[in-house]
C-alpha positions in Angstrom: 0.0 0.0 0.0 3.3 2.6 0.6 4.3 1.8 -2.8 0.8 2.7 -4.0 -0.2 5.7 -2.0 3.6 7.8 -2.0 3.7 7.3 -5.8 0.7 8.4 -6.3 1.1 11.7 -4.1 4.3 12.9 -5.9 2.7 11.5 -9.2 -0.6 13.5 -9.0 0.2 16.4 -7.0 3.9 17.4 -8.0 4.1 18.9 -4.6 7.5 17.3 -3.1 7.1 17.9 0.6 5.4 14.6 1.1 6.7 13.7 4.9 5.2 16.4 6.0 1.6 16.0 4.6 1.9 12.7 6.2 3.0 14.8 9.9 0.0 17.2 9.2 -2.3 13.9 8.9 -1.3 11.8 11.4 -1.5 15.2 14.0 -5.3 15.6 12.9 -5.9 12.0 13.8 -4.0 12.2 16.6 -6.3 14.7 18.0 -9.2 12.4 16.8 -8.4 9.1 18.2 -8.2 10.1 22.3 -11.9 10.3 21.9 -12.8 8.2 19.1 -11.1 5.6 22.1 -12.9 6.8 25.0 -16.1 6.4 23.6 -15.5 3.1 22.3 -15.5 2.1 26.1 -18.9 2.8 26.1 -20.2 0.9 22.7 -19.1 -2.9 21.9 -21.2 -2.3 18.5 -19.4 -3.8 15.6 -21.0 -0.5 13.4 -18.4 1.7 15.6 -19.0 5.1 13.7 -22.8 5.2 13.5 -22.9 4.0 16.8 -21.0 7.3 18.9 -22.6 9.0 16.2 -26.1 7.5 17.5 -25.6 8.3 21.0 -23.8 11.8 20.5 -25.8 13.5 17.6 -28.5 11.7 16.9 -30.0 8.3 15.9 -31.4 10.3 12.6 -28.5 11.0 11.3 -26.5 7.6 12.2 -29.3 6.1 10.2 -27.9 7.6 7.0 -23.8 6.9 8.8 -24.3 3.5 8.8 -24.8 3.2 5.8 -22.4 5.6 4.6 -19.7 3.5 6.7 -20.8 0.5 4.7 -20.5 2.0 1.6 -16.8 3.6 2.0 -15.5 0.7 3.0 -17.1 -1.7 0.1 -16.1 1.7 -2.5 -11.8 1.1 -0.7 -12.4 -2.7 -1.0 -13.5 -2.9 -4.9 -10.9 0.0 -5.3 -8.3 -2.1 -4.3 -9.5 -5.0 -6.8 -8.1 -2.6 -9.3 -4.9 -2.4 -8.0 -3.8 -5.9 -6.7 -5.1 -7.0 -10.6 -2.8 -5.2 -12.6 0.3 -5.3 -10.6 0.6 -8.9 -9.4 -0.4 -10.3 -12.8 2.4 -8.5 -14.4 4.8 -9.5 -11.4 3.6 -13.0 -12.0 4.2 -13.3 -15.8 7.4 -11.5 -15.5 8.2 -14.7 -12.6 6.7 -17.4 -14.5 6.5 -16.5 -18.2 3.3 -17.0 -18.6 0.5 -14.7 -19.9 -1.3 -13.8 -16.5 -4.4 -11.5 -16.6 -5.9 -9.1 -14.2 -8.7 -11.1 -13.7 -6.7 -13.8 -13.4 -5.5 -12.5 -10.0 -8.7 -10.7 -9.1 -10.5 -13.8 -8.6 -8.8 -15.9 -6.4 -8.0 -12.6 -4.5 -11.6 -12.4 -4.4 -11.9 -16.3 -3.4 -9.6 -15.5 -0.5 -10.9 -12.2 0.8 -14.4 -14.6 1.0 -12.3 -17.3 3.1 -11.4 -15.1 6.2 -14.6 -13.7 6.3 -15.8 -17.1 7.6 -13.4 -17.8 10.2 -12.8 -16.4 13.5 -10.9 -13.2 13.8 -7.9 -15.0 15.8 -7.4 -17.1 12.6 -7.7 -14.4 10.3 -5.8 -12.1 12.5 -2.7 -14.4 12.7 -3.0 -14.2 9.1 -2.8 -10.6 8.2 -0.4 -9.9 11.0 2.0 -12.2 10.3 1.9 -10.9 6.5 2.0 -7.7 8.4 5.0 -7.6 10.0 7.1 -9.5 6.9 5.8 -6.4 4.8 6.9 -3.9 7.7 10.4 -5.7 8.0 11.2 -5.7 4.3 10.4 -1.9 4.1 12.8 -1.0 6.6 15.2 -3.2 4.6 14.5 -1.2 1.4 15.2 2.4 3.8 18.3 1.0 5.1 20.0 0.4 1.7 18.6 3.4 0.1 19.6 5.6 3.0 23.5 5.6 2.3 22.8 6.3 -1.3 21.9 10.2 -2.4 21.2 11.0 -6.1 24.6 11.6 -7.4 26.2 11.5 -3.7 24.5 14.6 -2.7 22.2 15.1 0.2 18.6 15.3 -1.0 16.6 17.8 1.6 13.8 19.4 -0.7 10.9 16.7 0.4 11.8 18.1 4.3 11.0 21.5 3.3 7.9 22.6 4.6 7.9 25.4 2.5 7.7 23.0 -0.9 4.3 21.9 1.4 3.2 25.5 2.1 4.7 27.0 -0.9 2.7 24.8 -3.3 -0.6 25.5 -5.8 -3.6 25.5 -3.0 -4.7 22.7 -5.1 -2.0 20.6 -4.8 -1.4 21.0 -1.1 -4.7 20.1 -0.7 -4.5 17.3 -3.1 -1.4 16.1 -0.8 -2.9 16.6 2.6 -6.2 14.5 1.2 -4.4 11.4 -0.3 -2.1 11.0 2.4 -5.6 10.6 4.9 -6.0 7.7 2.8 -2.8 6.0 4.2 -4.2 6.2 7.5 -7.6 4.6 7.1 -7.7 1.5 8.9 -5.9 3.0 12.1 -9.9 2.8 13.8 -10.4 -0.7 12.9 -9.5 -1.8 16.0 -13.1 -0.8 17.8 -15.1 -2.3 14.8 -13.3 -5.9 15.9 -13.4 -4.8 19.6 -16.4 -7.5 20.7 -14.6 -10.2 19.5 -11.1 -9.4 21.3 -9.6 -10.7 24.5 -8.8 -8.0 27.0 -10.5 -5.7 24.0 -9.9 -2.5 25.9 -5.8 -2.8 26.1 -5.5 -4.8 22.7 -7.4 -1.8 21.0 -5.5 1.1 22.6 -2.4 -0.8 22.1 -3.3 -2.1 18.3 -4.4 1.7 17.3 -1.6 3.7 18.9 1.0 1.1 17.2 -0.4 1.1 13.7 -0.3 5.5 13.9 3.3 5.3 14.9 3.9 2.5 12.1 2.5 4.2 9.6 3.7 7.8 10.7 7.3 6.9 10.6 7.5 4.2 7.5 5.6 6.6 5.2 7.0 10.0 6.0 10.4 7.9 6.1 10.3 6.0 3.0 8.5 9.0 0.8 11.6 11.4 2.5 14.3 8.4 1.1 12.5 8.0 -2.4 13.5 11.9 -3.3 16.6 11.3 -1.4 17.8 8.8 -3.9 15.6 9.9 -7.0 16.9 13.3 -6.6 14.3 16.4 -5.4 14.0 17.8 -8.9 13.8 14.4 -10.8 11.8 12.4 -8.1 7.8 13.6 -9.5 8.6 12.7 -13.1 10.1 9.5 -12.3 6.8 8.7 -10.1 4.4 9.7 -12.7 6.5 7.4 -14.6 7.4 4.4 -13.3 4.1 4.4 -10.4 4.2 1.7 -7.9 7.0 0.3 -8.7 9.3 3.3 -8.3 10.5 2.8 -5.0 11.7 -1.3 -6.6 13.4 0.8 -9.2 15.4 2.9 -6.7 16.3 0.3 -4.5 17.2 -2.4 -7.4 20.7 -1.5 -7.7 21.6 -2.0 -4.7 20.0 -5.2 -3.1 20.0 -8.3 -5.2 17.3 -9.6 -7.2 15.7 -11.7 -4.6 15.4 -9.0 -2.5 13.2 -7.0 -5.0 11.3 -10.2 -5.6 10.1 -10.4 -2.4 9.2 -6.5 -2.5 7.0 -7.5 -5.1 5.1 -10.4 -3.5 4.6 -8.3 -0.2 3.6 -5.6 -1.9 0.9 -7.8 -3.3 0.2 -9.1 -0.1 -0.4 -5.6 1.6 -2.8 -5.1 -1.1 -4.1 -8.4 0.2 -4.0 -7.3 3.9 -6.1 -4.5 3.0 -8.4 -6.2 1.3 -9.4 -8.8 3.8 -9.3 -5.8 6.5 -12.0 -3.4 4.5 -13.8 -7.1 4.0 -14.2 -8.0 7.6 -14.9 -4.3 8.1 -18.0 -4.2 5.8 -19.5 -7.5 6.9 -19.6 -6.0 10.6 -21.1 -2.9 9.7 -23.6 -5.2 7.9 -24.0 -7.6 10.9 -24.7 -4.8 13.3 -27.5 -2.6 10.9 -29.2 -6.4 10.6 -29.1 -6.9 14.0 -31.0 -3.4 14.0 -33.3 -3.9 11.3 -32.4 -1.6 9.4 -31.2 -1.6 5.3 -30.0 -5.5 5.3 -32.1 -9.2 5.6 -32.2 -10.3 9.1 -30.3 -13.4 8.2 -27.2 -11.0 7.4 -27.7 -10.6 11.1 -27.5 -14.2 12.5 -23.8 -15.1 13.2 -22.3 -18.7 11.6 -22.8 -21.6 14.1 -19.4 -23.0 14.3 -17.6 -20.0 14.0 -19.5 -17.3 15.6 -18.7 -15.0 12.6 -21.1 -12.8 10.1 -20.7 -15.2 7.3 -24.0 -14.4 5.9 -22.9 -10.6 5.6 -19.4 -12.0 4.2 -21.6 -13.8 1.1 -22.7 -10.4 0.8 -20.6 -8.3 0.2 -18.6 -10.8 -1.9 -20.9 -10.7 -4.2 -20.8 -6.9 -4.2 -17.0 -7.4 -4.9 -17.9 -10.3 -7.5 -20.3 -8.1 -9.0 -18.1 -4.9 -9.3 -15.1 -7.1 -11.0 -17.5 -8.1 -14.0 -18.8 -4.9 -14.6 -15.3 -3.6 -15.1 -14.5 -7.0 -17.0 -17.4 -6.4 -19.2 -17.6 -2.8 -19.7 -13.4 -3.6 -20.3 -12.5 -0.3 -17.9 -9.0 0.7 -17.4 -8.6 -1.1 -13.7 -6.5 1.1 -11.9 -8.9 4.0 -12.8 -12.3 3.1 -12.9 -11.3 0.5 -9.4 -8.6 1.7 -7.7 -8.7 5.8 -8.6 -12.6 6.4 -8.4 -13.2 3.7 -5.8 -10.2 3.8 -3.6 -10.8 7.7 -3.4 -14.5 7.8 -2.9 -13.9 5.1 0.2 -11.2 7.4 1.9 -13.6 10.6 1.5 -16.7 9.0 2.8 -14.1 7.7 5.7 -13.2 11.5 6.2 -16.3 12.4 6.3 -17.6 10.1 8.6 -14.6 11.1 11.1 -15.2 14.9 11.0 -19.1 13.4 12.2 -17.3 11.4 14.8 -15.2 14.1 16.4 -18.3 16.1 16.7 -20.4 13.4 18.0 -17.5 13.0 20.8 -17.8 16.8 21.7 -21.6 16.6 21.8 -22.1 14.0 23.9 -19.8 14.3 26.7 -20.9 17.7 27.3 -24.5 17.0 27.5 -23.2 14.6 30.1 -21.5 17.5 31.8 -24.8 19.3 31.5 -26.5 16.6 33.1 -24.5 16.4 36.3 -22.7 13.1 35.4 -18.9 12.9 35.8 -16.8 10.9 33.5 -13.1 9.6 34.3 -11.5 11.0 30.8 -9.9 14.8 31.2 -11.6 18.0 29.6 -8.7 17.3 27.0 -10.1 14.1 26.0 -13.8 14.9 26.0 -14.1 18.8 24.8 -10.8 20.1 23.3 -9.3 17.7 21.1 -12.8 16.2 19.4 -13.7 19.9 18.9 -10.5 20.5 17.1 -10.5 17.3 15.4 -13.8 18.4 14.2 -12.7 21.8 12.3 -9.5 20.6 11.4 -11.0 17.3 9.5 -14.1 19.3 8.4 -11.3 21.7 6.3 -10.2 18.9 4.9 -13.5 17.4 4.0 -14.3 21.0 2.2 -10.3 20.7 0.9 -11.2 17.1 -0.9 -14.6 18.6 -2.3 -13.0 21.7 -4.0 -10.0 19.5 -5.2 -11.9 16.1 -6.3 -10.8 16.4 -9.8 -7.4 16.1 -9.0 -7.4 13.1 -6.7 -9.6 11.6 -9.8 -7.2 13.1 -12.0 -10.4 13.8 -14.3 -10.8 17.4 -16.4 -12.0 19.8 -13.9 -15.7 20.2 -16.1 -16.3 16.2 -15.3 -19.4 15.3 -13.8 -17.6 12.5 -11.8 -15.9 15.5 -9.8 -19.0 16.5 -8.1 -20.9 13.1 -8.5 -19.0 11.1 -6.4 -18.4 13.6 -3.5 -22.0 14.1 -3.3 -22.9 10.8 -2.1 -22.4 10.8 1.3 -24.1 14.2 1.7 -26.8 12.7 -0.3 -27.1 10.4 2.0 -27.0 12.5 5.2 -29.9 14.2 3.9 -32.1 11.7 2.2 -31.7 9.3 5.2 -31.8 11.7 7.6 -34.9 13.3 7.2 -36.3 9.7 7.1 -34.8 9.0 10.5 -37.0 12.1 11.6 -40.2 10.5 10.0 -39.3 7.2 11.7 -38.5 9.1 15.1 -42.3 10.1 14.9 -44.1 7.3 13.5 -42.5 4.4 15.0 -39.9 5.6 17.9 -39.7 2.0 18.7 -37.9 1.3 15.8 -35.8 4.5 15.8 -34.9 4.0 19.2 -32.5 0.9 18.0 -30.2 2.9 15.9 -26.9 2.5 16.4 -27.6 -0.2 19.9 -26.3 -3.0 17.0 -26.3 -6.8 18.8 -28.2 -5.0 22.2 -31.2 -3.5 19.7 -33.5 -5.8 20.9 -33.0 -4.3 24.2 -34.4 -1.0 23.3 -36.9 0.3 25.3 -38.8 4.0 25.9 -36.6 4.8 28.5 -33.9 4.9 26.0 -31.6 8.8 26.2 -32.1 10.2 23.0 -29.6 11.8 21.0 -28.3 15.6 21.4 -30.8 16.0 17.9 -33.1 15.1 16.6 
C-alpha cells in the first residue's frame, strides 16, 4: 500500500514535501483518536462510527452513517481489486513467463478475501499480522540500503522543506494533505473488531496507537528516502512514470534480485491485507444494521454456528466485490482507474467524512453529560478540546477534498464524476436523515434501535435520546 499511495502523491500532485503532509495527517488524527477511544468504552457495536454517532448526535443521522460507513468501505475494498489486478499479474508473468491477466488475480483474491470472512478473527488475524509484519520488516530493509545512497552523492533535503508543502498551488497542497488521509484509514479498525477481542480495551488502545506510529514513521520515512535517492528535482517525473513500482526501481541497484522479488510479492500481499481488513470491516457494519433492522435481511444478522462470525454478511458483500469485478470486466474499464482511482478515493472521502461526524459526536455527547451532572473519568482534553478541534480541522479537509476532487480523480475539472462522487455521502445524510426524523415520529420504537447494534433488541422507551433530533 506505501508503494501505491507515496507514488501516487508525488505523481498526482507534483508537490515534493510529502513527509510532512503525512505529519500534518497523522496530527489531525492524533487529536481524533483520544476520543474516538474513550467512547468506544462505552459501545461494543461492531458498526463503531454510526454508533457514537447514534448516542452523540442523533439516531437520525447515524441512520444515513451506517450506511455511509458500509459503503466507503465496500467503495476502498472494490478500489483495491483494481490495483492488486494489474500489478501482481504483471509480477507473475514476469516470474513465471506465462501470460497472466488481471482477472486472473482478481478472482482468487476475491476467493480468499471470502475465506477469512468465515473464520474467526484470531485465525484471520494471525493471518494478516504475520503478513503484516514480513511487509513492515522488508520496508525498513529497502530504507536501510537506500539511506546511504543520495542521487549523485548529494544530500537530498527538498521533500523536508515545509515550505515545498506550504509553498505549493492550493490545489495541490490540498490534493497532498487528502491522499495521504488515505494512508491512514484503517488505524480505527480496532473498535469495529473490539467485541470479538480478548482484554479488547488494552488490545485496542495498544493495536491503534501502534499502527499510527507505524504508519507515521514508514511513510514519511520511505517517501523522504525515495526523493533522497531519485533526486528532489527528478523524483515527480520519475513517479508519474514508473508508479508503484518506483520505489523497486530505486532500491534495485543495490539489493539483489531476490530482494526486490520479495518486495513484489509483499507488496501484493499488503494489497491483500487491506483487502481482507476493508472485508471484515464491511461484513460488521452489515452484521450490526441487521441486528438493527435496518437496510439488510435479518439473516445477514444471524452469526455462523461454528464459527461465531457474520458469514452471511461475508456472502454479501462478496458478491458486491464479484459483481463490481465483471462490470469492469465487461464494460473492459481501465482497472486502476475506474477501481482503484474512483473507488479507492471515494472510500477514503466517505471515511473522512464520517470522522469529521465522529469528532463532533465526541464533543456533543460528553458535554450533554456535563450538563447533566454526570462525571466521567477521561480529562476536559479528551472529552471537549481535542474532538472539537478534530472536528474543524477534519471538516477543512473534508471541504479541501470537495473543491480539489478532480485532481485526486485526475479527471478534467468540467467532469461530472468531480461532483458526482463527492455528493454521495451528503446525499445520504440528507435523504436518510430526514427519514430517520419521519421514523423518530411514526415508529420511535424502531428508531430507538439505531446505532444499539447486537443489544437493539434491548431497546426500550426509556432509551436517552440523542443531542438531535
Amino acid at each position: 500500500m506505501l508503494c501505491g499511495v507515496v507514488t501516487t502523491m508525488y505523481a498526482a500532485t507534483q508537490v515534493t514535501a510529502v513527509p510532512w503532509a503525512f505529519a500534518v495527517v497523522a496530527g489531525v488524527i492524533g487529536l481524533f483518536l483520544p476520543g474516538y477511544l474513550a467512547m468506544s468504552k462505552r459501545t461494543a457495536n461492531p458498526g463503531a462510527f454510526y454508533s457514537i454517532i447514534a448516542q452523540g448526535l442523533s439516531r437520525s443521522v447515524a441512520l444515513a452513517a451506517g450506511p455511509i460507513a458500509y459503503l466507503a468501505y465496500v467503495a476502498l475494498q472494490i478500489g483495491l481489486y483494481g490495483l492488486i489486478g494489474p500489478f501482481a499479474s504483471g509480477v507473475l508473468s514476469g516470474w513465471t513467463g506465462l501470460h497472466i491477466t488481471t482477472l486472473q488475480v482478481q478472482l482468487p483474491a476475491w476467493a480468499l478475501v471470502l475465506l477469512s470472512g468465515l473464520f474467526r478473527i484470531k485465525i484471520t488475524g494471525w493471518f494478516v499480522s504475520t503478513l503484516m509484519l514480513c511487509e513492515v520488516a522488508l520496508v525498513v530493509v529497502l530504507d536501510a540500503f537506500l539511506a546511504p545512497h543520495p542521487y549523485q552523492g548529494v544530500p537530498q533535503w527538498g521533500t523536508l522543506n515545509p515550505a515545498h508543502l506550504l509553498g505549493g498551488t492550493a490545489g495541490g497542497v490540498a490534493t497532498t494533505v487528502c491522499i495521504a488521509f488515505l494512508a491512514f484509514v484503517g488505524v480505527e479498525l480496532g473498535v469495529v473488531m473490539q467485541s470479538e477481542t480478548r482484554n479488547r480495551k488494552r488490545a485496542i488502545l495498544r493495536g491503534t496507537v501502534t499502527a499510527m506510529l507505524l504508519i507515521t514513521a514508514l511513510y514519511s520515512l520511505t517517501s523522504w528516502l525515495m526523493g533522497w535517492v531519485a533526486g528532489d528535482h527528478h523524483l515527480v517525473h520519475r513517479a508519474q512514470v514508473e508508479a508503484q513500482n518506483l520505489l523497486f526501481d530505486l532500491a534495485r541497484p543495490y539489493v539483489g534480485p531476490a530482494v526486490i522479488d520479495a518486495a513484489n510479492a509483499l507488496f501484493g500481499t499488503s494489497v491483500l491485507i487491506a483487502l481482507i481488513t476493508f472485508a471484515m470491516t464491511c461484513n460488521r457494519y452489515a452484521f450490526s444494521l441487521a441486528r438493527e433492522g435496518f437496510w439488510f435481511p435479518a439473516a445477514v444478522g444471524r452469526p455462523s454456528i461454528r464459527q461465531g462470525v457474520p458469514a452471511t454478511a461475508a456472502f454479501l458483500q462478496a458478491g458486491i466485490g464479484l459483481a463490481a469485478i465483471g462490470v469492469w470486466y465487461v464494460a473492459a474499464w481501465d482497472p486502476l482507474v475506474t477501481l482503484f482511482y474512483y473507488g479507492g478515493t471515494l472510500g477514503g472521502f466517505m471515511v473522512m467524512v464520517l470522522f469529521a461526524l465522529v469528532s463532533l459526536s465526541v464533543f456533543v455527547y460528553f458535554r450533554r453529560r456535563h450538563r447533566a451532572g454526570e462525571r466521567d473519568t477521561e480529562s476536559r482534553l479528551v472529552r471537549a478540546v481535542l474532538p472539537l478541534l478534530a472536528f474543524v480541522l477534519l471538516g477543512v479537509m473534508v471541504v479541501l477534498s470537495v473543491i480539489n476532487y478532480d485532481v485526486m480523480l485526475g479527471v478534467a475539472p468540467g467532469s461530472p464524476l468531480r461532483w458526482i462522487l463527492p455528493a454521495i455521502p451528503f446525499a445520504l445524510l440528507l435523504a436518510l436523515g430526514t427519514l430517520g426524523l419521519v421514523l423518530r415520529r411514526t415508529r420511535p420504537q424502531r428508531w430507538r434501535r439505531i446505532g444499539l447494534g447486537t443489544d437493539a433488541d434491548l431497546a426500550d422507551d426509556t432509551q436517552t435520546e440523542g443531542a438531535l433530533a
